[in-house]
Each structure stands twice: as C-alpha cells, then as structure tokens.
C-alpha positions in Angstrom: 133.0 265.2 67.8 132.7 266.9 72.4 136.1 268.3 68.8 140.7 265.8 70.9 139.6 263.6 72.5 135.8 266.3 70.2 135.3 265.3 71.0 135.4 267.5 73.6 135.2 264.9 71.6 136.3 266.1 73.3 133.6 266.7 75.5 134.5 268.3 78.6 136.8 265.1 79.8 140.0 263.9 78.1 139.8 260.3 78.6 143.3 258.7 78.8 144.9 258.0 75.5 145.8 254.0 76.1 142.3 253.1 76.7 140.0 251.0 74.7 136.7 249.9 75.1 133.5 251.2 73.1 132.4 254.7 74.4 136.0 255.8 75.1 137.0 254.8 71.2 134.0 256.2 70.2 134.4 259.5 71.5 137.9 260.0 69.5 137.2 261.6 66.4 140.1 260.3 64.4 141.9 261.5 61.5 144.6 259.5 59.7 147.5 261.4 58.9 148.3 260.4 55.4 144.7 262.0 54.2 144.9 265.2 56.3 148.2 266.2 54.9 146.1 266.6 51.1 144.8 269.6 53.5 147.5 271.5 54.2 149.0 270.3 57.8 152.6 270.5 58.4 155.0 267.8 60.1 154.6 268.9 63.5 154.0 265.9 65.9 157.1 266.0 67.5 158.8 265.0 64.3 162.0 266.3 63.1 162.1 269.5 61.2 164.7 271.0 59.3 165.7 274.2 61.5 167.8 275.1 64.3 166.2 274.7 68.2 166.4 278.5 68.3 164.5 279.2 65.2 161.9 276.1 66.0 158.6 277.2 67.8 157.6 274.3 70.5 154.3 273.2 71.8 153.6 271.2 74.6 150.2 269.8 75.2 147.5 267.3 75.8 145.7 266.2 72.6 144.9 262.9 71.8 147.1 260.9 69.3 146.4 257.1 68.9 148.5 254.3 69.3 148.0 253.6 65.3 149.6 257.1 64.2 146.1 258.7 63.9 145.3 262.5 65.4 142.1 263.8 67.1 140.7 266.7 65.4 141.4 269.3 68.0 145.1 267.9 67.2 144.4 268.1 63.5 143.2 271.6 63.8 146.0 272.9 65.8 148.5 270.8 63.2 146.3 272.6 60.4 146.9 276.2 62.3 150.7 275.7 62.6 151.0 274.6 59.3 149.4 277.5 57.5 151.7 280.2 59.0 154.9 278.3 58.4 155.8 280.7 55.8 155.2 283.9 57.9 156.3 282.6 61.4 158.7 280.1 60.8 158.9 275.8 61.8 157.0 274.5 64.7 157.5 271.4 66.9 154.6 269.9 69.0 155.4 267.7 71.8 152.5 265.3 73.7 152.8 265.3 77.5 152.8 261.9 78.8 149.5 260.1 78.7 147.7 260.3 82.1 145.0 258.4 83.3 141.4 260.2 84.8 142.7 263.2 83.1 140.0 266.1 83.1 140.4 269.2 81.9 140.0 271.2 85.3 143.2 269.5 85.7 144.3 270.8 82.5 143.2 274.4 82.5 146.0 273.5 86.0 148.8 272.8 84.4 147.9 276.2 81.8 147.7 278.1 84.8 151.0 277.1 86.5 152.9 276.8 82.9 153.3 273.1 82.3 151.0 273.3 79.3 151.7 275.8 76.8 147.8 275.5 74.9 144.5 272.9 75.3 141.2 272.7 73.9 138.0 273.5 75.8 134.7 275.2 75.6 134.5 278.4 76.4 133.6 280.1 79.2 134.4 283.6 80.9 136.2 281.6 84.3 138.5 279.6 81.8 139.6 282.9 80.0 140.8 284.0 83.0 143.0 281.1 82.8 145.1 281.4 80.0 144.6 283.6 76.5 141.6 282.9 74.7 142.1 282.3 71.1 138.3 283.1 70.1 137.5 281.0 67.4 134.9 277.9 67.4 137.1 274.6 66.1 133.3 273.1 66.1 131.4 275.4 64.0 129.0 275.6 67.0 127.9 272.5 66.7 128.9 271.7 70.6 126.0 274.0 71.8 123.4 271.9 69.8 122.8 268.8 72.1 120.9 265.8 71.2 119.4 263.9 73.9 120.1 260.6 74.9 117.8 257.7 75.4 116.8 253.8 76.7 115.5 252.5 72.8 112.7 251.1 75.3 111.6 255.1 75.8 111.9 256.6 72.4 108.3 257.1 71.6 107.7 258.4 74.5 110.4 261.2 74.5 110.7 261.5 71.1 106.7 263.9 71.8 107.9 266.3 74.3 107.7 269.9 72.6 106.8 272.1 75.6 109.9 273.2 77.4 107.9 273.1 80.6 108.2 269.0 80.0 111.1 269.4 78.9 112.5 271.1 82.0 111.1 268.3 84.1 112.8 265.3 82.7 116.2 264.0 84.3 118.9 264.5 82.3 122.3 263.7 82.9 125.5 265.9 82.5 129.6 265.3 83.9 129.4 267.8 86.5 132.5 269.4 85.3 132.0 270.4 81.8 130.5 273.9 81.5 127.4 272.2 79.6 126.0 271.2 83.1 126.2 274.9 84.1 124.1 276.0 81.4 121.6 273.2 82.1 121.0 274.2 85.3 121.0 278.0 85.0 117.8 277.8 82.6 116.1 275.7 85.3 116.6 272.3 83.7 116.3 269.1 86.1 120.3 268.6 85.6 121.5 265.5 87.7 125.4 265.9 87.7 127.4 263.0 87.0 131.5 262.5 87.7 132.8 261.0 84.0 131.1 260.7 80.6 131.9 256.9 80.8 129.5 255.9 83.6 126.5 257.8 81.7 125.5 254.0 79.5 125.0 252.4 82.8 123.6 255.4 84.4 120.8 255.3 81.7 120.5 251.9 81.8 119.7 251.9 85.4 117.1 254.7 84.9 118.8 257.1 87.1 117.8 259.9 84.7 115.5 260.0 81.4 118.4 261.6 78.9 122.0 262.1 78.4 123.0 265.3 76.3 125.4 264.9 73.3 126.5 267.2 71.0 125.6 266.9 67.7 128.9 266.6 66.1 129.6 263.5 68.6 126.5 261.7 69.8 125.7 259.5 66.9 129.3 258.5 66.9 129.5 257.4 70.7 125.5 256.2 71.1 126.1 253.8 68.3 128.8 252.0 69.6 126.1 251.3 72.9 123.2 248.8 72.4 120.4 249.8 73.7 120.6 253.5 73.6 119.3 255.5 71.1 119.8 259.4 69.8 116.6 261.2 69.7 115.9 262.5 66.3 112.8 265.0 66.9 114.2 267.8 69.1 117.4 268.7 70.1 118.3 271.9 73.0 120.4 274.6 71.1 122.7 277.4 73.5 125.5 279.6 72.0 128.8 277.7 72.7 132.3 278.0 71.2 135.0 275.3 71.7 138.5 276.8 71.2 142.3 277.0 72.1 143.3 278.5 75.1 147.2 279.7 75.7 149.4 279.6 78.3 149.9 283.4 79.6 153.6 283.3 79.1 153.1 282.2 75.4 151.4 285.3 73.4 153.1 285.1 70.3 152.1 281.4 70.2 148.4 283.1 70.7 148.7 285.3 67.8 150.4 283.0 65.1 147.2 280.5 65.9 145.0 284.2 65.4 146.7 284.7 62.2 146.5 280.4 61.6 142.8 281.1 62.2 142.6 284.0 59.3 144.4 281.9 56.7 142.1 278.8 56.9 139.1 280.6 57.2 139.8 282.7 54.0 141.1 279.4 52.3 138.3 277.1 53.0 140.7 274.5 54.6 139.0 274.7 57.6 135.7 274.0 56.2 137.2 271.4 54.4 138.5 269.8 57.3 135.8 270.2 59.0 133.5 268.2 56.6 135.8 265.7 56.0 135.5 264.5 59.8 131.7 265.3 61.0 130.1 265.9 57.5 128.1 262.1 57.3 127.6 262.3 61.2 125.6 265.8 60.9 123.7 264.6 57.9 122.6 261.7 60.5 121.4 264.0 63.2 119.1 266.2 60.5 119.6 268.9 62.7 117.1 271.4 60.8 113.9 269.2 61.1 114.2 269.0 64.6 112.2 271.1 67.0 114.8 273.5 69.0 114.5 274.1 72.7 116.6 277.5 72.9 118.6 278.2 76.1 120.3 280.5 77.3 124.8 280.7 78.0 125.5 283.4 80.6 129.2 281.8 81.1 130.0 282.6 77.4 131.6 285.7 76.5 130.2 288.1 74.1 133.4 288.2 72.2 133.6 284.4 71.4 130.8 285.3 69.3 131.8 287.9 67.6 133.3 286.4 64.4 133.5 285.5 61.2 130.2 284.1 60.2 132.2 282.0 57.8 133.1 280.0 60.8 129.1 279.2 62.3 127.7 275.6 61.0 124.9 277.9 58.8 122.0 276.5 61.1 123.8 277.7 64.1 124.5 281.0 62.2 121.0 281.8 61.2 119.1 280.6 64.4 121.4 280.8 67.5 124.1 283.3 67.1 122.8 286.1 64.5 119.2 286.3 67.0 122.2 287.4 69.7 124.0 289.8 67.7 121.1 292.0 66.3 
C-alpha cells in the first residue's frame, strides 16, 4: 500500500497528485468515499461543517486525493481518526496543500519543521521524530517492514532458490535512496544500489542495473502488476521491524493527542482493522506471506517505542515473528 500516496503507498516518495501513467496510479491505494463512510469517517476534506471557525480544528497537509473524489489510505486513516473523536474534541476541517510536482518527503518532513504542514505520513525513524511529534502507531500493521523482492519474469527461477542470506547479501538490489528502507538495507551489509525516485526502478530492472527491487507487501503486487515483464517473488521475502505513522507539527500538540486518543477508539472498535482489510486484505492473500522463507534484518533507525503497542495493531505474522522476538 508504501499506506497516501501507501502507499508510502506511500512508499517513501509522494508522487504528484495530477499524474497518471501505470506505476504512479498503481502505487495510490484508493478508497472511494461513499464506501468508507459505512466505517465511520467524518466530512472532513475541506468540506463545510456545521460549527463556528473558532470551534473548528484545521489540518493542513499533503495526502493524496484524486481527481475522481477518491482518498488514499493514509488520507482515509487520518479522515477515520478525526472522525472517531468528533464527539469528545469537537469538528475538524482538513485542508490539501496545493499539489506539487517531484514532491518527496524530505521536503515534507521541511515544511513540518518550519510549520507549513501541520501532520504527514512517513515511516519511522529516530532522525524524523526529531522532526515533528511522533504519533506512534503503525497505519500499516507492519506490513511495510516485510519486502518482497522484485524481479525480470526472465530471472524468476533463478531467484526464486536463494535461501542463504550470504546469497542473498550479494545480489543488487535496488532502493530510492531517500526512503529509510535503503538505510536498513545497507546497515545489515546488503549490496543496496541507491536510486533517486521509485518511478525509474521498471527501467532500472529492465536494464539489469540490479537483480531486485524491494516492495512492501501491502503495495508490491498492486504496482508490479501494472508492469509487464516484472514479476513479485513468491518464495522469500526480507522482514525488519518498521512502523509507518503520523508525525505532528511541534506547534500542534493537541492535534497529536486527539489522533492518540483517535488511535485508542479504532483500535478498541475494530474500525481500523476493518479498514484496513477492506483496502490490502486480497492483495496480502496474494503475497502468502507465511509460506515464504524470511530473511530477518535488523532496524537500528527505529525507535524502541514505535514498537511498543497494542499487539491488536501488528498484521499477526508480523506480531508473532518480527516484533514479539524484539520485545521478550
């Protein structure tokens, strides 16, 4: 979903929100309004609500929303947060930024710093909770920490054997250079070749400049589909705690804590789960993620903290072999 734009898709990179073309529309993870309001989410949107400016909470930021009305998950989520804690906190407004093209989020973790962006999505990592105020949650279950690697269909059988992490280690694989993933690659001694924007990895491949790409499982099927002559590898998969949350503006901590208390509601309510499921459920039962063979690695970026939570909130497969091993 690399979960906006998840994904992050939200990967790492928010692509602009007026282009088209294959991989960019296939890394939005869309949701259509008029089913996502059965879940709970409120008007938000930048729609008009029924309360006075002064009693009306506003949100400026980033996510994705489509030309055809539709929201990105991190969007959803956020909408889904906002919504929940109507009753306690009061009405909320959220208002889109302008669409800019080549936006990254380095540039966005920016505009948090300097206060032109009151909250964005991103994975984790102890330098980008310096940035803002960490909202520890995982809007991804997890899931973004279990990547499945990439391949030319020509290559399959021949990757699809590698089980010694030794092998594994030596193989190419590609990363953006900016999202944290390509940090973690390359501090448990994987062969990471950096590269400057998800959209240049097809031809990248194609070209043979490295053996693999690394999607996470809640996106790759969803983008590699879209791309003939790539495939997903369905045999092995490398697995490294990872959370992928909402960060705050510093100025805005009682925007932090209604999303904290948002967080509480859904999780005890099982709207999250359920909106959750609705959006990556038949793309996880395509990856098969527990009959693959899991090269563990290791996240010295994450913060002991993001992993602290409610196990409610782990994918169960994530629970049971990546974060409970960490917390015994």
């Amino acid at each position: 979903m690399n979960a906006g734009g998840v994904v992050g898709a939200e990967g790492e990179v928010a692509e602009p929100a007026q282009k088209s073309g294959g991989l960019d529309q296939a890394r939005r993870r869309l949701l259509k309004l008029g089913p996502v309001a059965g879940l709970g989410l409120g008007f938000g949107l930048g729609m008009a609500r029924p309360a006075s400016a002064a009693g009306l909470l506003r949100v400026r930021h980033e996510l994705p929303l489509e030309s055809d009305g539709s929201m990105s998950y991190s969007l959803a989520v956020l909408n889904l947060l906002l919504g929940k804690t109507e009753a306690s906190h009061g009405p909320f407004q959220l208002e889109a930024m302008p669409p800019r093209d080549n936006l990254t989020q380095s540039r966005q973790m920016l505009d948090l710093r300097i206060g032109t962006l009151d909250v964005m999505a991103t994975m984790t990592s102890k330098a980008r909770d310096a940035d803002g105020i960490p909202v520890h949650t995982c809007m991804r279950r997890g899931l973004n920490g279990l990547r499945l690697p990439i391949a030319l269909a020509s290559r399959r059988r021949e990757l699809e054997a590698v089980r010694a992490v030794e092998v594994a280690r030596r193989l190419r694989i590609g990363q953006v250079a900016h999202w944290p993933d390509a940090a973690v690659l390359k501090s448990n001694g994987w062969n990471m070749l950096p590269i400057p924007r998800l959209r240049v990895f097809e031809g990248m491949l194609q070209r043979e400049r490295f053996d693999l790409f690394a999607l996470a499982a809640d996106e790759a099927y969803g983008i590699v589909n879209a791309l003939p002559g790539l495939v997903v590898l369905s045999d092995w998969l490398i697995a490294y705690p990872s959370t992928y949350s909402f960060i705050v503006n510093h100025a805005r901590p009682e925007l932090a804590e209604r999303l904290r208390q948002g967080w509480r509601t859904v999780q005890a309510d099982g709207s999250f789960e359920a909106l959750h499921e609705k959006v990556n459920g038949a793309e996880l039962a395509q990856a098969r993620l527990a009959s693959r063979h899991w090269f563990h690695l290791s996240n010295p970026a994450l913060p002991l903290a993001a992993l602290r939570q409610d196990g409610r909130l782990w994918h169960p497969l994530v629970r049971q072999r990546v974060i409970a091993p960490l917390l015994r």
